[in-house]
C-alpha positions, -999 to 999 in steps of 0.1 A, spaced: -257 453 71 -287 458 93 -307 430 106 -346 438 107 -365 411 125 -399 400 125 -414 373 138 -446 357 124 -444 323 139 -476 329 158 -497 341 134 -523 327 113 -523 326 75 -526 349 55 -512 375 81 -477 359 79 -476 367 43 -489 404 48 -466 414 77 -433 400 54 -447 420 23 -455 449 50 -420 451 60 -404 443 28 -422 479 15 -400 495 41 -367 476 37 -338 497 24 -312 484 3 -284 479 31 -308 461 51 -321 426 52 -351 411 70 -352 380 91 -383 368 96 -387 341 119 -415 312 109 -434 285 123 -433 264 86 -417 273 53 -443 297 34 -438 282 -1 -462 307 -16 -441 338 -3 -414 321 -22 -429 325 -54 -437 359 -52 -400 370 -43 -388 351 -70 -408 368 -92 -401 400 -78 -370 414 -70 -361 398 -32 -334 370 -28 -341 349 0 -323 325 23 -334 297 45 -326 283 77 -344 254 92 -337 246 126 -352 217 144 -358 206 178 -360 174 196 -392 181 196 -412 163 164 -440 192 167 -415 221 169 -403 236 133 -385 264 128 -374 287 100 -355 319 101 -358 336 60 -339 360 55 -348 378 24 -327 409 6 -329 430 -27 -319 410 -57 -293 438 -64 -276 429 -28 -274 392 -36 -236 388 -37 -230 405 -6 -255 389 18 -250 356 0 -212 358 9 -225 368 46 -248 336 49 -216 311 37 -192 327 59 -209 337 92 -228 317 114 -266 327 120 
């Protein structure tokens, strides 16, 4: 498995959304994108459900209430049974 990071944790909507789709255009089957986020981007959700991306979510927190968190890690439907067994076996 490769590992393709991006992080969009900076940016303002809607450029999160367009530099995830950006890079999921160029995603190859063995690979998976983490993209690291400021907030969970609900309506990026929708889309890869309705499309054909599996995604996982981490949400870390600080001790910091105004610091959030999210590493999505997002893969080809057709991969889901390998990077799902990845996400319950291996820490991230």
């Amino acid at each position: 498995m490769e590992l393709i990071v991006i992080d969009v944790s900076e940016l303002v909507p809607p450029e999160p959304m367009v530099e995830i789709l950006k890079a999921l255009s160029k995603l190859e089957p063995s690979q998976c994108l983490k993209v690291i986020h400021s907030r969970e981007p609900f309506p990026l959700y929708k889309k890869l459900s309705e499309s054909n991306w599996c995604y996982f979510v981490q949400s870390l927190s600080e001790k910091r209430a105004d610091f959030k968190r999210f590493n999505i890690f997002v893969y080809k439907r057709a991969q889901s049974d390998y990077f799902e067994s990845l996400f319950t076996s291996v820490p991230l």
